[in-house]
BALOBA-1460 file (C-alpha; in Angstrom, 3 decimals):
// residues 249
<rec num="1" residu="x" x="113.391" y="88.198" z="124.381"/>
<rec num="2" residu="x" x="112.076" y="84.698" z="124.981"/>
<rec num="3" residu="x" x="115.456" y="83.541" z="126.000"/>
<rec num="4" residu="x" x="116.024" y="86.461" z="128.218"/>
<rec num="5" residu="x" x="112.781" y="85.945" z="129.932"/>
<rec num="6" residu="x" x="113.775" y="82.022" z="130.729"/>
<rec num="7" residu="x" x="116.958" y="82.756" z="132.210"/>
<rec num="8" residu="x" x="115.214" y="85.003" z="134.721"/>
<rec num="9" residu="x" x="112.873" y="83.221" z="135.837"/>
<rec num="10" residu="x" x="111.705" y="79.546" z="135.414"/>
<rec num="11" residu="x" x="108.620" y="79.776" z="134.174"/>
<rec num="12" residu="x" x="108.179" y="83.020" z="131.550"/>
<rec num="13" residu="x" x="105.416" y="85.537" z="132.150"/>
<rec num="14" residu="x" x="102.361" y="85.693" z="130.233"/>
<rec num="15" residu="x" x="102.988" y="87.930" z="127.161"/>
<rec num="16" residu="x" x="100.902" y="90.768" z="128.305"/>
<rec num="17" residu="x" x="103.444" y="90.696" z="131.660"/>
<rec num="18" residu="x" x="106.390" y="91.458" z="129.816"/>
<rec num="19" residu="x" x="108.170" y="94.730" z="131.044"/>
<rec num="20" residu="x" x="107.850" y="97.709" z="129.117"/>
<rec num="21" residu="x" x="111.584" y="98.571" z="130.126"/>
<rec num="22" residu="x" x="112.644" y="95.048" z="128.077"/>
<rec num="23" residu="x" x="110.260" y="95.464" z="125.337"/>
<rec num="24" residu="x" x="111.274" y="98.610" z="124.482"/>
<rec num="25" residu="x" x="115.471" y="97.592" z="124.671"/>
<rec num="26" residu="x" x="114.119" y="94.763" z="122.251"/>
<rec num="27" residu="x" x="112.519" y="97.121" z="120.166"/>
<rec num="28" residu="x" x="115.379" y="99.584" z="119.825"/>
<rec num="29" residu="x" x="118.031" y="96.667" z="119.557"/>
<rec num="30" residu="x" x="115.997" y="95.235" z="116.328"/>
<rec num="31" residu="x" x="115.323" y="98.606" z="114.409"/>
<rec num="32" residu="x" x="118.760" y="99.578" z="114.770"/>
<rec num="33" residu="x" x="119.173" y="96.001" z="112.972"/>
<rec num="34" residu="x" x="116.737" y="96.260" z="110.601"/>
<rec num="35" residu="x" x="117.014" y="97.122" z="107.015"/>
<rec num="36" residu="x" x="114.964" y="100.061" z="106.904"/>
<rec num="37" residu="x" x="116.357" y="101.501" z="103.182"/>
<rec num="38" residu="x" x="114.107" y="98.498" z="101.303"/>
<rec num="39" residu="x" x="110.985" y="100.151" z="100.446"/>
<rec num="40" residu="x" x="113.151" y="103.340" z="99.503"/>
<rec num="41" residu="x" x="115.672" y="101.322" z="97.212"/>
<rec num="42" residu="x" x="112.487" y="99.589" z="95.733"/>
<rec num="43" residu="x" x="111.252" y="103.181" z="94.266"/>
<rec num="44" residu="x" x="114.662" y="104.190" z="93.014"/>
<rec num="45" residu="x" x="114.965" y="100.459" z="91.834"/>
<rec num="46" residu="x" x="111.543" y="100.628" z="89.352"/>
<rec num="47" residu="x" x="112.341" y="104.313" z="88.198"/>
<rec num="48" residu="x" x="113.363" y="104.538" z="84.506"/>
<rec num="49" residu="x" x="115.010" y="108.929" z="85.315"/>
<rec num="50" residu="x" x="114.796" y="110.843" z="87.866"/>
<rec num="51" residu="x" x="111.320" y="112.328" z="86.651"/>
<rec num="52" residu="x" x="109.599" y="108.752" z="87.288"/>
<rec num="53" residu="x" x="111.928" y="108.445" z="90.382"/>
<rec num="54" residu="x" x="109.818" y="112.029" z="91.906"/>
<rec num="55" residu="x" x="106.265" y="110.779" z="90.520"/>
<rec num="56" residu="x" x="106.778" y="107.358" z="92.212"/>
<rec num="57" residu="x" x="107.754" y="108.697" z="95.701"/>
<rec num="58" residu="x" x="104.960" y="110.888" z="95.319"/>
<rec num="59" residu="x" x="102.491" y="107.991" z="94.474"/>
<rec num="60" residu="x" x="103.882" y="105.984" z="96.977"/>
<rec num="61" residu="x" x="103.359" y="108.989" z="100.003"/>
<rec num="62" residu="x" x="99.755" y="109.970" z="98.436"/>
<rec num="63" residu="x" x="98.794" y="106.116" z="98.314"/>
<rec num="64" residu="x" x="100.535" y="105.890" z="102.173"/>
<rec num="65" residu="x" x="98.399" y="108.392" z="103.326"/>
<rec num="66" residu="x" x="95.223" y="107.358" z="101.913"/>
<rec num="67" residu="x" x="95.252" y="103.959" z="102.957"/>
<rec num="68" residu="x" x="96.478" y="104.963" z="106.583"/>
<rec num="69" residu="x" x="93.060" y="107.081" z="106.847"/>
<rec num="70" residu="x" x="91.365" y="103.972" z="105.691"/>
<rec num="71" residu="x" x="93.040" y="101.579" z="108.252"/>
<rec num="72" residu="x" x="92.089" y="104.254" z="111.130"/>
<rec num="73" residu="x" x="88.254" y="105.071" z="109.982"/>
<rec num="74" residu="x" x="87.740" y="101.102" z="109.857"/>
<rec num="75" residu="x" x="89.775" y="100.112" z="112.972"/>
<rec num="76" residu="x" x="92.207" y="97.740" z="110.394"/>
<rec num="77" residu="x" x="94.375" y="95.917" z="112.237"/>
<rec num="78" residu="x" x="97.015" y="92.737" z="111.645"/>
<rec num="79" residu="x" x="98.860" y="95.135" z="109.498"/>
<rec num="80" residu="x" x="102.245" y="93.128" z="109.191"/>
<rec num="81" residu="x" x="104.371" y="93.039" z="106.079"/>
<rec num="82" residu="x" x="103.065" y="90.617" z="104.688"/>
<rec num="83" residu="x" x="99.465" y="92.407" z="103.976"/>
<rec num="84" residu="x" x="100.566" y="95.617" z="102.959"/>
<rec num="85" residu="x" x="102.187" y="94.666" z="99.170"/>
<rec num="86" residu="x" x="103.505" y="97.109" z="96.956"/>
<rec num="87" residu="x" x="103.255" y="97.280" z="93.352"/>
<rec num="88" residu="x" x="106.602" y="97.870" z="91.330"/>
<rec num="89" residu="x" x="104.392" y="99.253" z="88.484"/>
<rec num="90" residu="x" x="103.323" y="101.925" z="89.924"/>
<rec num="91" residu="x" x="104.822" y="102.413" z="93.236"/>
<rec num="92" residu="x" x="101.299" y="102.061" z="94.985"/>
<rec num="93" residu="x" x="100.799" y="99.936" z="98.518"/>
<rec num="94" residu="x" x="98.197" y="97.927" z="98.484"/>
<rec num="95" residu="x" x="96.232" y="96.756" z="101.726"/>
<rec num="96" residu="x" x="95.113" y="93.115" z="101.999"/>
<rec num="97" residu="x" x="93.202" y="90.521" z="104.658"/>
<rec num="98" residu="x" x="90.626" y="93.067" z="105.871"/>
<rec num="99" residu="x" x="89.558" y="90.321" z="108.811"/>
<rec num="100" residu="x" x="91.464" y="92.110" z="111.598"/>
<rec num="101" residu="x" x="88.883" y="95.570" z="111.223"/>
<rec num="102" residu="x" x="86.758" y="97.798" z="113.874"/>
<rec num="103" residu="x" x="89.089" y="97.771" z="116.162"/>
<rec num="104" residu="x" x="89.117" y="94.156" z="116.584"/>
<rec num="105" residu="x" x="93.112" y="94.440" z="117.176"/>
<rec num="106" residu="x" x="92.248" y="96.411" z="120.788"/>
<rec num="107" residu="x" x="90.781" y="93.157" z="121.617"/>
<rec num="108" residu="x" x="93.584" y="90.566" z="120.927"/>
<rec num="109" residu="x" x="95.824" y="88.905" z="123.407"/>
<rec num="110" residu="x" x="98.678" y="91.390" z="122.881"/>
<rec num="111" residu="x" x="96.539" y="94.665" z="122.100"/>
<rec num="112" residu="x" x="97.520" y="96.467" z="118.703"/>
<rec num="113" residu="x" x="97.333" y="100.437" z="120.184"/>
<rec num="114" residu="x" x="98.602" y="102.479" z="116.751"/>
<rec num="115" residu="x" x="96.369" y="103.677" z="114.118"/>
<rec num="116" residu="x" x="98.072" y="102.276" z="111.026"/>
<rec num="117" residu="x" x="100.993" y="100.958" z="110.027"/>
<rec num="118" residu="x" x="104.356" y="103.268" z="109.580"/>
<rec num="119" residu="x" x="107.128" y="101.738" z="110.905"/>
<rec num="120" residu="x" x="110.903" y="102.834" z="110.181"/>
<rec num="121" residu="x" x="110.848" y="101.304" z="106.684"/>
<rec num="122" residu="x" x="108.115" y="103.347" z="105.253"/>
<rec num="123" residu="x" x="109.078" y="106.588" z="106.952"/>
<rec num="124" residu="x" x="112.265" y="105.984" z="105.509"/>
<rec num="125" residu="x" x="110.660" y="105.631" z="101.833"/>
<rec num="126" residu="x" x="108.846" y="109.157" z="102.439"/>
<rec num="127" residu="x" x="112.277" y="111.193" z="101.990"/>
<rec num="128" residu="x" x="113.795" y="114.051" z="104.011"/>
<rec num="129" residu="x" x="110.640" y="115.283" z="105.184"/>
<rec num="130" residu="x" x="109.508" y="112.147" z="106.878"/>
<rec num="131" residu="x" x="106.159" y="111.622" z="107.913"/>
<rec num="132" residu="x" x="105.387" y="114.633" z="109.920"/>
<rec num="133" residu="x" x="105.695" y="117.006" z="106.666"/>
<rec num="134" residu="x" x="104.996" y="116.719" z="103.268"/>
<rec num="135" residu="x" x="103.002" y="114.915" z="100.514"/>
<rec num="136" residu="x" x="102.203" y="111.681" z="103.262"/>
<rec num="137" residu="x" x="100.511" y="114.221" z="105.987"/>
<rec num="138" residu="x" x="98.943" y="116.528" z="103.109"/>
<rec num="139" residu="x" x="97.147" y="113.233" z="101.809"/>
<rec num="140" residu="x" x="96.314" y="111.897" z="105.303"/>
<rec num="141" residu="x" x="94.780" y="114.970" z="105.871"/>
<rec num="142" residu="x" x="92.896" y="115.183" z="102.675"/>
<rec num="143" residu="x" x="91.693" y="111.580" z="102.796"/>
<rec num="144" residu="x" x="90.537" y="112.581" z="106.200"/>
<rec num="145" residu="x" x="88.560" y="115.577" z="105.330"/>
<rec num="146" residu="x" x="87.044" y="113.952" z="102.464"/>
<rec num="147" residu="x" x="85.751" y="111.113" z="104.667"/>
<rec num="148" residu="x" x="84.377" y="114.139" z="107.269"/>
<rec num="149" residu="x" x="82.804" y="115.744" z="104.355"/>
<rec num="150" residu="x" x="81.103" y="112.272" z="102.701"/>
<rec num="151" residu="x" x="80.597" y="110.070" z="106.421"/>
<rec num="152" residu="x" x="77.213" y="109.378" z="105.639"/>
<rec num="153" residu="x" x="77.105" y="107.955" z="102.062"/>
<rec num="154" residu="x" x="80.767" y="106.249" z="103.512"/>
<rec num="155" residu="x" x="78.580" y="105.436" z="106.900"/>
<rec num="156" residu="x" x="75.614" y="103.706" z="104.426"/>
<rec num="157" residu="x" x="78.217" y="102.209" z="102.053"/>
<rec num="158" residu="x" x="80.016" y="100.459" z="105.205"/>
<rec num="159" residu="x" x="76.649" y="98.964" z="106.565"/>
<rec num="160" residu="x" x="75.236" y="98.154" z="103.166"/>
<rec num="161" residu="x" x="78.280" y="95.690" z="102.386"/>
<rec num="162" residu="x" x="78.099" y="94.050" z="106.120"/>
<rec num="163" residu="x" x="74.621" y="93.323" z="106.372"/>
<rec num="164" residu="x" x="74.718" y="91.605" z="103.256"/>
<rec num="165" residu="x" x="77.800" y="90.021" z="103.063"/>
<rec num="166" residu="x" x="78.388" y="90.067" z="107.237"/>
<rec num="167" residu="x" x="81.797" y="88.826" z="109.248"/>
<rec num="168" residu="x" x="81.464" y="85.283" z="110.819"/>
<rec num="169" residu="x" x="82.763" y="87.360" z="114.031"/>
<rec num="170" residu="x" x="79.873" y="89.649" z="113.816"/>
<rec num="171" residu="x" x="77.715" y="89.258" z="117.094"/>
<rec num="172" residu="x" x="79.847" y="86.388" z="118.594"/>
<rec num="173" residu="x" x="82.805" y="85.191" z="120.619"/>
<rec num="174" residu="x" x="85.975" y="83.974" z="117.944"/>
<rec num="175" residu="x" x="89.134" y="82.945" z="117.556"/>
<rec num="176" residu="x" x="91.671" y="84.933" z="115.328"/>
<rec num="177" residu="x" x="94.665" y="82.982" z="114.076"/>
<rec num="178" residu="x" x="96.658" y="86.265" z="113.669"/>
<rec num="179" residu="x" x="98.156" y="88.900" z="115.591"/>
<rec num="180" residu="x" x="98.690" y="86.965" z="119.037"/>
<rec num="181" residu="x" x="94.816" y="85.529" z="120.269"/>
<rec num="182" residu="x" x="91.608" y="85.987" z="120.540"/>
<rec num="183" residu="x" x="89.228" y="88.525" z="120.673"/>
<rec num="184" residu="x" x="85.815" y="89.380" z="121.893"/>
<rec num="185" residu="x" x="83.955" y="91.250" z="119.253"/>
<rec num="186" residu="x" x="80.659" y="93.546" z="119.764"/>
<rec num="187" residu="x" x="77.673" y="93.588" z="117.275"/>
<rec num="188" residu="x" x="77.479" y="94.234" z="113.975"/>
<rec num="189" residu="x" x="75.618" y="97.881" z="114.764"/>
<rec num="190" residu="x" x="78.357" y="99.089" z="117.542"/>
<rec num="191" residu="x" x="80.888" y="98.419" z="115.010"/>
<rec num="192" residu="x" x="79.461" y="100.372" z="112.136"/>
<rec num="193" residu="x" x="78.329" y="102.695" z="114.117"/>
<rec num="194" residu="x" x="82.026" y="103.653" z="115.512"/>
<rec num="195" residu="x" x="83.557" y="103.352" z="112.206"/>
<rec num="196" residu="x" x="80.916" y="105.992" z="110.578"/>
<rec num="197" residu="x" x="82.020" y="108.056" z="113.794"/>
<rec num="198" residu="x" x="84.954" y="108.007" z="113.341"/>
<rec num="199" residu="x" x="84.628" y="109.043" z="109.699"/>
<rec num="200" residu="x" x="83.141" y="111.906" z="111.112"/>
<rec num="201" residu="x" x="86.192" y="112.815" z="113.351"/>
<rec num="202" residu="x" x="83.926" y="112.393" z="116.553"/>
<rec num="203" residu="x" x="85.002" y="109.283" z="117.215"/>
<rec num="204" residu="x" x="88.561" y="108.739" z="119.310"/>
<rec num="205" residu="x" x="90.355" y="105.608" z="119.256"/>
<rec num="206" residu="x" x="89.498" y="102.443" z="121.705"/>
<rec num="207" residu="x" x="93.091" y="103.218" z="123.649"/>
<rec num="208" residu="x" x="94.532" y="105.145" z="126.228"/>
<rec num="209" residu="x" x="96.216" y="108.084" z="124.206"/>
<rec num="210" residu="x" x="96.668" y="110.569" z="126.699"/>
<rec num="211" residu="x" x="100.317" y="111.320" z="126.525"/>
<rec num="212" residu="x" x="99.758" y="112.689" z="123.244"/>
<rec num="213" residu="x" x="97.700" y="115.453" z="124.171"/>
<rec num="214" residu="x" x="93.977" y="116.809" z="123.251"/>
<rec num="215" residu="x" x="92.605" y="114.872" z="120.568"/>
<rec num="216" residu="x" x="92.333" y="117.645" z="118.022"/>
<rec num="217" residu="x" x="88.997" y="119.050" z="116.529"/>
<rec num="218" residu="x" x="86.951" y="117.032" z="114.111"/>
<rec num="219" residu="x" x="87.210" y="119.988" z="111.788"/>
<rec num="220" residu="x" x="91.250" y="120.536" z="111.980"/>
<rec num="221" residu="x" x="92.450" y="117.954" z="109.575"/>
<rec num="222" residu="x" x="95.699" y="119.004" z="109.431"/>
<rec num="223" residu="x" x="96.229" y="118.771" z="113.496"/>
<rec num="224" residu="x" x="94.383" y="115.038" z="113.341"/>
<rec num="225" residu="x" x="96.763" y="114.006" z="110.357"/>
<rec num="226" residu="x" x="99.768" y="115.282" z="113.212"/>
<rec num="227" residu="x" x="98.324" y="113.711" z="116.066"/>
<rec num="228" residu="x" x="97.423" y="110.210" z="114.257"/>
<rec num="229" residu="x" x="101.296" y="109.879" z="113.027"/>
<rec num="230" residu="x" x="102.604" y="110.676" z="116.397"/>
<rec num="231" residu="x" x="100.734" y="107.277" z="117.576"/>
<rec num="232" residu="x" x="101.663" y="105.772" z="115.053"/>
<rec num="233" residu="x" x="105.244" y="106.212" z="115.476"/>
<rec num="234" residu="x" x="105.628" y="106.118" z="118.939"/>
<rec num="235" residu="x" x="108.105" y="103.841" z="119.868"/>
<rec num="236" residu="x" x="107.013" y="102.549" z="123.354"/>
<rec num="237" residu="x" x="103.308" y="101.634" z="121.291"/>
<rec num="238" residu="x" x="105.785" y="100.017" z="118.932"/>
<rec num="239" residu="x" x="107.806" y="98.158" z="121.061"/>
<rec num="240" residu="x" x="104.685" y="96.322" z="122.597"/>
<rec num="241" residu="x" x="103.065" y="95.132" z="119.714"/>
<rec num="242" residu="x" x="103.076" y="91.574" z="119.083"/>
<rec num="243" residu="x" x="106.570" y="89.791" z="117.552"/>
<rec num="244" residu="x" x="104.829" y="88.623" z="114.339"/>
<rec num="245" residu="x" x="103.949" y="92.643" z="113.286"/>
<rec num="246" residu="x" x="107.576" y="92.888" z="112.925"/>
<rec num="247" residu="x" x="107.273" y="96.767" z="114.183"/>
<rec num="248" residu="x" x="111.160" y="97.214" z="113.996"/>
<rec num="249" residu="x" x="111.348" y="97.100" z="110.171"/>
């Protein structure tokens, strides 16, 4: 991309001027590339019969869809693969580095504009039904009901651990090493405050989403669970995330 960029022009554009039309060739050039088939070979890989082979990929959709409700109700960002991990024993991701959170990704130099992480290679590992159907949407749907249903002691929870244990970035100006720059970050109460809205489903996120319609009632689960993987997957918001995020695997 880099190199493409030079031999246009002497001087590259600024990241954030890079054409949509180019990103999104790169982006399609690399995922055709990629190898999308590891997390799924991983699962077959660790299962001992095809019973433990249908328990894992149901673990591994269940524990997909839980954590994605988690990275959207607390604004996680700097999701790349190297702080999701998953565990062979049990065929379980696990989320690490919780510093990108409350939206702090909207604010970096290249703006992070999906709701979780679930690039090719996980909807790969969620079978023939994909992301849109199945156990991965049933369980993003149920992990966001169950944070509707429990915002406030998940609200009070939230502020409880930040006032006493607080993020340097809290109230201040900083410097992220990740994810392409720096951000500016609001106070401590804004931040809380939008994360137990949006635990409540009244909260939408900091970007533009307009192309993908109405955002859908706080009560419809279901329809949010829809409407959250059809940002996350959307290719163009893919294709303009920052290089180290790897979005094409």
């Amino acid at each position: 991309m880099q190199r493409h960029l030079k031999s246009a022009s002497a001087q590259p554009p600024p990241r954030h001027e890079w054409p949509a039309e180019m990103l999104d060739a790169a982006y399609r050039t690399l995922a055709s590339e990629a190898p999308h088939s590891l997390l799924e070979h991983a699962v077959a890989e660790d299962a001992s019969s095809a019973a433990d082979w249908c328990l894992r990929a149901s673990t591994l959709a269940r524990s997909m869809g839980g954590s994605a409700a988690l990275s959207y109700a607390i604004g996680l960002g700097d999701r790349h693969l190297s702080n999701i991990l998953y565990d062979r024993r049990t065929s379980e991701l696990v989320q690490i580095d919780y510093n990108v959170c409350f939206d702090k990704g909207w604010g970096l130099a290249v703006p992070e504009t999906v709701p979780f992480r679930l690039t090719p290679v996980f909807v790969r590992a969620l079978g023939p039904l994909g992301a849109s159907n199945g156990t991965f949407r049933a369980a993003l749907a149920h992990a966001l009901r169950t944070s509707r249903a429990r915002a406030g002691l998940l609200g009070d929870t939230l502020r409880g651990c930040f006032e006493s244990d607080p993020l340097p970035s809290f109230g201040r100006n900083g410097d992220s090493s990740s994810a392409g720059g720096g951000y500016s970050s609001p106070d401590a109460s804004t931040m809380l405050s939008r994360a137990a809205a949006k635990l409540a489903g009244l909260a939408p996120p900091p970007w533009d989403c307009k192309s993908h319609g109405e955002i859908p009632r706080a009560d419809d689960d279901f329809a949010r669970a829809s409407w959250l993987i059809s940002l996350a997957t959307d290719e163009r918001r893919l294709a303009a995330m920052f290089e180290g995020w790897s979005a094409w695997v």
